[in-house]
N, C-alpha and C positions, 0 to 999 in steps of 0.2 A: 411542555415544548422543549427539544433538545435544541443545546446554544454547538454555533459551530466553532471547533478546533482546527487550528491552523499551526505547523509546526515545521520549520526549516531543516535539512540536514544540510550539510556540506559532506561530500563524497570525494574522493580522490578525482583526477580529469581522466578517467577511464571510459573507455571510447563507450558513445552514448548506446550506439548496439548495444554492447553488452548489460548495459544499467537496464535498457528498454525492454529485454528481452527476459531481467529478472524481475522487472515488474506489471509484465502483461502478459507472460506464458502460464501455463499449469504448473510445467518443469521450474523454471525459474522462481516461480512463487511457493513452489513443493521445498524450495532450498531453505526458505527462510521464514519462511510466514505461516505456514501450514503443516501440520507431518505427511497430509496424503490432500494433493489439487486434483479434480478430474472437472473436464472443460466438455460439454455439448452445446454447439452453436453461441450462444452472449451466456450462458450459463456456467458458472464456475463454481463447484462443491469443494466446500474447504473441511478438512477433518482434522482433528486434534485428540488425541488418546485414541481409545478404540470407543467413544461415547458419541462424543461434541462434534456434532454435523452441524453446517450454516449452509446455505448457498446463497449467490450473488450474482445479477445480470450485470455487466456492461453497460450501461446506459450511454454510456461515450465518452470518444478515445481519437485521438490523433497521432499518427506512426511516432514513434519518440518525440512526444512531447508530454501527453498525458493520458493518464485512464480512469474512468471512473466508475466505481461501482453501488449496487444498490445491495442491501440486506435485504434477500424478501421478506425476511419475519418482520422490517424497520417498519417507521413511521414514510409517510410516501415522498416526502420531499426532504428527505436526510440521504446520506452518499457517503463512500471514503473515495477519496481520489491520491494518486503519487504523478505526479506534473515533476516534468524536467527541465532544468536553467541549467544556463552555460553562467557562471559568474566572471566577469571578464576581470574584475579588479583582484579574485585569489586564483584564479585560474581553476576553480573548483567547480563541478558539478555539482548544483545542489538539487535536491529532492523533497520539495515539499508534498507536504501530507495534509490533509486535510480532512474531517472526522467532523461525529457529530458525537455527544454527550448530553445525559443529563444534567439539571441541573445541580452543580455541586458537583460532579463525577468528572471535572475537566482536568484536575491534576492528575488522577486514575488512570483518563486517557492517555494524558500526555506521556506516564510513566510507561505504561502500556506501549505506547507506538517508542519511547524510546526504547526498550528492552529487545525491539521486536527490530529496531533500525541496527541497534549493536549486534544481532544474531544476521544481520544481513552483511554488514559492514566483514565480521570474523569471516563465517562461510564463503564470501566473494570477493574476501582480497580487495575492499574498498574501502 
């Protein structure tokens, strides 16, 4: 059974449009997350080299607040999700993450979603 990850980012306070827009589009998630996104209907094809193909439905999303998606290869009731806060006390946007992991494999992930938060942060000027 995969244990869930949960991992906070703080992002500059750059207007939540633009945050929202790079983490629930193809285009935006093609910036930083994927080398090649293509989107049909909740379905989203993520590609990495010219090999490593995944895809991911949507399962549910709220206009700039959050989005969640499903691995179809996954287990049925596991998901990544990026949810968006306003942090009132740094005046920062933060961006949690939320992932699933085997067990033992939660440091991997975390490492994993931060290399992948750093390649979003460089690319988008956040």
């Amino acid at each position: 059974m995969k244990k869930k990850v949960h991992i906070e980012y703080p992002l500059n306070p750059s207007s939540s449009n633009i945050i929202w827009g790079i983490i629930s589009t193809a285009a935006g998630l093609q910036r930083w997350f994927a080398d090649r996104v293509n989107k049909a209907g909740k379905t989203y094809t993520f590609q990495w080299g010219k090999t490593e193909v995944r895809s991911a439905d949507v399962i549910n999303s709220r206009a700039e607040s959050f989005i969640r998606f499903h691995w179809t290869d996954e287990e049925p009731k596991t998901y990544f999700e990026f949810k968006l806060h306003y942090d009132e006390l740094t005046t920062n946007r933060v961006l949690e993450v939320t992932d699933f992991a085997d067990e033992g494999e939660e440091e991997d992930v975390k490492s994993l979603w931060d290399s992948q938060i750093d390649v979003l942060r460089r690319t988008c000027g956040l």
